[in-house]
Backbone bond lengths (Angstrom), bond angles and torsions (degrees), N, CA, C in turn:
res aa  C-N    CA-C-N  psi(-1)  N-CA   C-N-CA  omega(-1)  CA-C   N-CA-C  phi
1 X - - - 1.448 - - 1.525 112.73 -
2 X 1.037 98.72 17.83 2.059 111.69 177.78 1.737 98.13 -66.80
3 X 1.001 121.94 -17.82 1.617 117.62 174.67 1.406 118.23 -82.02
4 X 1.248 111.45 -48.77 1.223 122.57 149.27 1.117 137.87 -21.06
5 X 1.488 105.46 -77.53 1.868 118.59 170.08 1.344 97.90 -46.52
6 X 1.355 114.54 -73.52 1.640 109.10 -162.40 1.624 121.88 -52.88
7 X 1.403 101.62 -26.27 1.514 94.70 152.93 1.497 149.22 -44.12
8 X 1.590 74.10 -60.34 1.831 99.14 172.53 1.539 105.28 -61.26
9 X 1.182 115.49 -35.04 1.718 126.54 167.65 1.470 100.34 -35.90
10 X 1.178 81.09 -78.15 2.071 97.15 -167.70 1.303 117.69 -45.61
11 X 1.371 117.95 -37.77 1.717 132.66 -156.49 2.296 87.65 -91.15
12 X 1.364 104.70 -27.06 1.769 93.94 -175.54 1.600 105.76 -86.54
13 X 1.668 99.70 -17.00 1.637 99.71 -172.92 1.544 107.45 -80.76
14 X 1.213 126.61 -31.26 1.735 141.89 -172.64 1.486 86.61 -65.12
15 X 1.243 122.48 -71.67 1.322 147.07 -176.42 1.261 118.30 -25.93
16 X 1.552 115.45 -43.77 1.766 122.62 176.62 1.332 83.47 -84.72
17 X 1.961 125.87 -48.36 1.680 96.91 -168.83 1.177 134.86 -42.55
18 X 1.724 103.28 -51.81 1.536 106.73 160.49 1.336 148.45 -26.59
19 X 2.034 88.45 -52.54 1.650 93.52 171.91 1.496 113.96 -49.42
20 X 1.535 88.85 -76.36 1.833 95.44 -163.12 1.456 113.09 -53.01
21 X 1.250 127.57 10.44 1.496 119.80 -162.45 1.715 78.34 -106.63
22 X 1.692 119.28 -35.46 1.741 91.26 -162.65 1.662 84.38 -105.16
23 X 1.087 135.30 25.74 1.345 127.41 152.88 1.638 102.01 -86.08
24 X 1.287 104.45 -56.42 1.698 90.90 -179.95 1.404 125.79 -49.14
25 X 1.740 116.51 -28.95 1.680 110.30 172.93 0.585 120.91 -86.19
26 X 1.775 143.44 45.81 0.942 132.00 167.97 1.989 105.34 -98.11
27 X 1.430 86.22 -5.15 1.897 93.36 -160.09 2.049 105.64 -105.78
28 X 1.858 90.18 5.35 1.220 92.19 167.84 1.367 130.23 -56.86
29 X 1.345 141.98 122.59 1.486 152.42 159.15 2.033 108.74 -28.31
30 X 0.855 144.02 140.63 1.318 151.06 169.32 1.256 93.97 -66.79
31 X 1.654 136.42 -55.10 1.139 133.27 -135.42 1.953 92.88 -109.05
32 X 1.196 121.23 -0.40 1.363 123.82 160.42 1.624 130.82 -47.48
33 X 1.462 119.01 104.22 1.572 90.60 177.80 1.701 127.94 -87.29
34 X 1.018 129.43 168.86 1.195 126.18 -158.06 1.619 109.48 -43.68
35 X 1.309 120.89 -52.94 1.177 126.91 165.59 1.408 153.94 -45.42
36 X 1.701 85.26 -21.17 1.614 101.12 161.92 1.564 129.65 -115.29
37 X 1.846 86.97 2.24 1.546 90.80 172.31 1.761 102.11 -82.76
38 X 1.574 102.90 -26.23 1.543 99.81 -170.62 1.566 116.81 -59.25
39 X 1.425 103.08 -30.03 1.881 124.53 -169.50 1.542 100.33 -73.16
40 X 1.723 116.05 -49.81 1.491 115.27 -177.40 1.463 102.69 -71.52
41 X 1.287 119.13 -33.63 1.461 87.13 -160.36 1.644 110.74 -87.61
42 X 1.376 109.14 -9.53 1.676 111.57 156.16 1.555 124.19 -50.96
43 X 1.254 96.88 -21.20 1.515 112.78 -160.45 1.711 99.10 -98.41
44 X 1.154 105.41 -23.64 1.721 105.14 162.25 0.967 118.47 -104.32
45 X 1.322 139.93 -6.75 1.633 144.85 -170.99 2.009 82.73 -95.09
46 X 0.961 97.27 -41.73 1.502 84.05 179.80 1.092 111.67 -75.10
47 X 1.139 155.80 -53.62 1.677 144.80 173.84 1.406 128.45 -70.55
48 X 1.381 107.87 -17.89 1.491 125.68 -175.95 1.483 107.37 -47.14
49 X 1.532 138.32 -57.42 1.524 126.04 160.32 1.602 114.17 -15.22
50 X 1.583 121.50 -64.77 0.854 131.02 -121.99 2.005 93.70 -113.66
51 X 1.774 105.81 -0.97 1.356 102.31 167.88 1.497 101.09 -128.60
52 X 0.887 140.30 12.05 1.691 137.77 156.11 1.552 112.84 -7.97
53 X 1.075 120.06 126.42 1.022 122.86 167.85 1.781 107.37 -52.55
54 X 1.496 110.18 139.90 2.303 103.59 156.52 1.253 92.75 -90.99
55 X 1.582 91.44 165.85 1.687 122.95 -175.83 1.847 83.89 -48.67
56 X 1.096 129.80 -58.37 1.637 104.82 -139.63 2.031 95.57 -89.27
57 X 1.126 104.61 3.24 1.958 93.29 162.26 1.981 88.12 130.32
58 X 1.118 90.29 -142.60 1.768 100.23 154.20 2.281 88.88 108.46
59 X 1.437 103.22 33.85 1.644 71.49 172.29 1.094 153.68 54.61
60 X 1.276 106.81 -18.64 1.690 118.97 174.51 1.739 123.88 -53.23
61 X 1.101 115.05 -22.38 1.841 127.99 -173.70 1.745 82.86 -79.11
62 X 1.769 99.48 -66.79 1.599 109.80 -162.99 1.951 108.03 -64.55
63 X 1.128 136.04 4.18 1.091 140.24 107.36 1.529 150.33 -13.87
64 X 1.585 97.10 -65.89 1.188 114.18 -178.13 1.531 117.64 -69.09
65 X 1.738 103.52 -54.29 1.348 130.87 168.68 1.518 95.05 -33.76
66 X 1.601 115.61 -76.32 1.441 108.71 -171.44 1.289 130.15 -47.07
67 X 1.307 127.19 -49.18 1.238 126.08 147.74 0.879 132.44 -50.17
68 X 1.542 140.54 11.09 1.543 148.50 -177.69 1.879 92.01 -107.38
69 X 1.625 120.33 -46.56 1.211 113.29 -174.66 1.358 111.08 -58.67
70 X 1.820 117.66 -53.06 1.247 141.08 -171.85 1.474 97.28 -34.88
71 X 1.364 108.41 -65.78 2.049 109.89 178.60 1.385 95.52 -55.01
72 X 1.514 131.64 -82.04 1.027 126.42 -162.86 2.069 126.38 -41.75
73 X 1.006 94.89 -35.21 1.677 101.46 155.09 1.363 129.54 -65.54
74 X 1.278 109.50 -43.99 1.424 113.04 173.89 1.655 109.16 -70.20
75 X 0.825 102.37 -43.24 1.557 113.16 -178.89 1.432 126.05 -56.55
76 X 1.402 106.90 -49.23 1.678 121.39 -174.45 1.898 111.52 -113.08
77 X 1.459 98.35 -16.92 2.043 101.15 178.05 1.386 100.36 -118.13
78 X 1.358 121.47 -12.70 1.596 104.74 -178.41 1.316 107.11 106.08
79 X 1.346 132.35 -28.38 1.341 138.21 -136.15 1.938 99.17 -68.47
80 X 1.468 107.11 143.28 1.238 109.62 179.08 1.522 115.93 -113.11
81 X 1.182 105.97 136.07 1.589 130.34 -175.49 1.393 110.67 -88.08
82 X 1.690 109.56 165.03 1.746 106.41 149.03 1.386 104.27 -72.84
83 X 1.549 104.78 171.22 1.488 111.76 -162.53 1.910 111.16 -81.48
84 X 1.416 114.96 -31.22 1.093 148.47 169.34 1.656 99.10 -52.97
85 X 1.389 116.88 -59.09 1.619 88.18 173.67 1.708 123.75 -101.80
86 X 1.213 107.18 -9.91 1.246 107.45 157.60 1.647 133.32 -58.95
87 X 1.376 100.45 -39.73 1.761 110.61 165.50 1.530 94.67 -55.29
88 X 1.771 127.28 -59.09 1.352 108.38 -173.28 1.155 132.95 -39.39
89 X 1.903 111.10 -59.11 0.980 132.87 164.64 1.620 117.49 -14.44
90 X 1.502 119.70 -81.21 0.769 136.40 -178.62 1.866 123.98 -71.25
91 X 1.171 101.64 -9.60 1.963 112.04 157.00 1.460 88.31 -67.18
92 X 1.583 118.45 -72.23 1.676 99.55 -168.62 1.566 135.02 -88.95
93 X 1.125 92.02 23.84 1.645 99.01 146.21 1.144 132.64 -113.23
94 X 1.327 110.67 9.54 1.909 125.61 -178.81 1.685 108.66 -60.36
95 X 1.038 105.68 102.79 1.690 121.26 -171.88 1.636 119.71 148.30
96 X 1.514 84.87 -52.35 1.489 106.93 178.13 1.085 120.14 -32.81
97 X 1.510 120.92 98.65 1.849 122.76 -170.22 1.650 116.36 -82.15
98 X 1.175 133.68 89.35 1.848 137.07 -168.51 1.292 99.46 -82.15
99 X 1.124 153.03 121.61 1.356 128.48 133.07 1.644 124.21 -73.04
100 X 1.619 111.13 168.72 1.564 111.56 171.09 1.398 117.12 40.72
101 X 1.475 112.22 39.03 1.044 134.08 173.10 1.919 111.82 -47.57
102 X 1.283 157.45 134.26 1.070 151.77 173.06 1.380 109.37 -55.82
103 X 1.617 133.64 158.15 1.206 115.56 164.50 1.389 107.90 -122.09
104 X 1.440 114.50 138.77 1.841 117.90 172.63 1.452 115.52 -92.14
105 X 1.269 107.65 161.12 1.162 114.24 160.86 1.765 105.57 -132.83
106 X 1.389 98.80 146.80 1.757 105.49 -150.36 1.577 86.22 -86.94
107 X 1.395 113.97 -162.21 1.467 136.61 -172.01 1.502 93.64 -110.79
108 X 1.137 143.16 -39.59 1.522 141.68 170.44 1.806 85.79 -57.98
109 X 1.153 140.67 -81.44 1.313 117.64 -160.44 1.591 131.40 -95.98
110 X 1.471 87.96 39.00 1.678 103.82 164.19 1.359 88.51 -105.41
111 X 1.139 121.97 -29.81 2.011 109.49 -158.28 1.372 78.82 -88.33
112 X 1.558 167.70 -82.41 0.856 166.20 -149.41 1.667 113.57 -36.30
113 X 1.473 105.11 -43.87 1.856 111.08 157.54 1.142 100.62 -62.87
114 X 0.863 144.03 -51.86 1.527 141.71 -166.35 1.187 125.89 -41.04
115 X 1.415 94.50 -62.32 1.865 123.40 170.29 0.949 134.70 -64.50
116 X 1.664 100.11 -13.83 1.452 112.83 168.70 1.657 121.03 -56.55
């Protein structure tokens, strides 16, 4: 019955995927496009263990969320951080595969054309 078990394996592992995947959309943005909801919500399915709310509250999900935009802003609008949480940011998204990523150019190297 080793076919079996590993079944039942497979069918409980799909099963949590599911969950947390339609627990995570509920915290989708309206204005998200498909592509960057897919990147954030990897980016919380991956830490989500580890920000769970405790029984008595404590913010930890509404945490996570925030730091999921913080990457996701920097990532897809450009948006600039302190360096301190942006290094975080980007420790926990180290894996995270983007393609056709947009490219910026900052305000330090527009004034730098400038000065030319």
């Amino acid at each position: 019955m080793v076919g079996g078990e590993a079944a039942a394996a497979v069918e409980e592992l799909v099963s949590g995927v599911r969950q947390a995947t339609d627990f995570a959309e509920q915290f989708r943005s309206y204005s998200e496009s498909e592509k960057q909801w897919k990147a954030r919500m990897e980016f919380i399915l991956r830490h989500l263990p580890d920000y769970r709310d405790p029984p008595d509250g404590g913010g930890r999900l509404d945490q996570l969320l925030s730091l999921s935009m913080v990457w996701a802003n920097h990532l897809f609008l450009g948006c600039s951080y302190n360096k301190h949480l942006l290094d975080k940011v980007m420790e926990m998204a180290d894996g995270i595969e983007v393609e056709d990523l947009p490219q910026f150019t900052t305000r330090s190297e527009l004034m730098k054309k400038v000065n030319r």
